[in-house]
C-alpha positions, 0 to 999 in steps of 0.5 A: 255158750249159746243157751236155749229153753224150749217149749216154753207155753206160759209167760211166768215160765219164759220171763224166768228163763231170760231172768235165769240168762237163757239167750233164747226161748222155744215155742213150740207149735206143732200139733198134739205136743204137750207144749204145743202153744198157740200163735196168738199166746206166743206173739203176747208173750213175745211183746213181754220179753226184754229186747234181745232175746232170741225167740225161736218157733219150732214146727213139724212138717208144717206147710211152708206158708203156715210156717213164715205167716205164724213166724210173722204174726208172733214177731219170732227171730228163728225157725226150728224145722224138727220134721222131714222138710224137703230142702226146697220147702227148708229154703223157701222158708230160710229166705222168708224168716231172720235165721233157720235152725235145721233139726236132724235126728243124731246119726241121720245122713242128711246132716251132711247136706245141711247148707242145702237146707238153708240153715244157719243153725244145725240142731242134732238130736236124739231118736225121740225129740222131747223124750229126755233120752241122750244119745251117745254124743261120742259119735259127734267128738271132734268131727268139723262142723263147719256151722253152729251146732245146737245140741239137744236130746236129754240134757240137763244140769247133771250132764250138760257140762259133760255133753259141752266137754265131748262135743263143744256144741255152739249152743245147747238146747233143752226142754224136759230137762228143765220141767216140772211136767210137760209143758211147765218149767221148773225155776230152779232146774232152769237155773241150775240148768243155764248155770251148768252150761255156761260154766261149761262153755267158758271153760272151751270158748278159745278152743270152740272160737278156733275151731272155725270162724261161723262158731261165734256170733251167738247173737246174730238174731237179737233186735238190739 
């Protein structure tokens, strides 16, 4: 089980989480965020990291251009789109970066056309990303995906094992959940958090792996 922490803001908080066995670390640089972090901080934290480690940079309707120059700068493996990108724009920037994580709200048509966006990744989330609010992960049970699913949207170590069992997402991905305040992360949710979730994702790794072949191979990004 793929385990991602996102907005991540300080060094202390994402050396914790890689120590915790997260498999990828989220920065977030979108404007107003209360985990907004600048490129230059990110690329610093970067350069601490043990090798291996998936970094991921999470934008909003960010110019194309602006996207691949900070991806670039900070040394980042992933790019999140968590906005209304055009497919035109989601390629351009799939073409210029390792790997491309397509954000879509759960219940959005557009998840359908997803492999026009040039993602490798599929992210579904709730009605209001960052709010800790789940969404009702029923409507996801059973429906062939086709590529890696990256759950998101109010998870945290009392649910997550349930929300891995309903929907046996490739991945999971949390960020309040795992907060002592916004933009500050708790060590021990964090733990309890990845603990939770990989116990989770043992138990349904033959089912998940049969499912379809583009499910495994987590660590297609990492630099080893």
């Amino acid at each position: 089980m793929f385990v991602k922490i996102c907005g991540v803001t300080n060094e202390e908080d994402a050396l914790v989480a890689v120590g915790m066995g997260a498999d990828a670390v989220g920065f977030n640089f979108v404007p107003g965020s209360p985990r907004q972090i600048s490129p230059r901080l990110a690329r610093d934290i970067v350069r601490r990291l043990p090798g291996g480690v998936v970094t991921v940079g999470v934008f909003r309707n960010e110019l194309p251009e602006r996207v691949v120059q900070i991806m670039d700068g900070a040394g980042l493996r992933l790019a999140q789109l968590h906005g209304n990108e055009t497919t035109a724009d989601s390629r351009w920037i799939a073409e210029r970066v390792p790997g491309l994580i397509k954000a879509f709200v759960a219940g959005d048509p557009n998840v359908e056309r997803v492999r026009d966006y040039g993602a490798s990744v599929l992210m579904l989330d709730g009605s209001e990303p960052g709010s800790g609010r789940v969404f009702d992960w029923r409507q996801l049970e059973g429906r062939d995906r086709g590529m890696r699913l990256l759950l998101a949207g109010g998870l945290r170590a009392s649910n997550v094992a349930q929300a891995i069992e309903v929907v046996r997402p490739w991945g999971v991905d949390v960020a309040s959940g795992v907060e002592s305040e916004p933009g500050r992360k708790d060590v021990l949710a964090m733990r309890e958090f990845v603990t939770a979730a990989k116990e989770a994702g043992a138990l349904y790794e033959e089912a998940d792996e049969s499912e379809s072949p583009e499910q495994g191979a987590p660590y297609d990004w990492r630099d080893d």
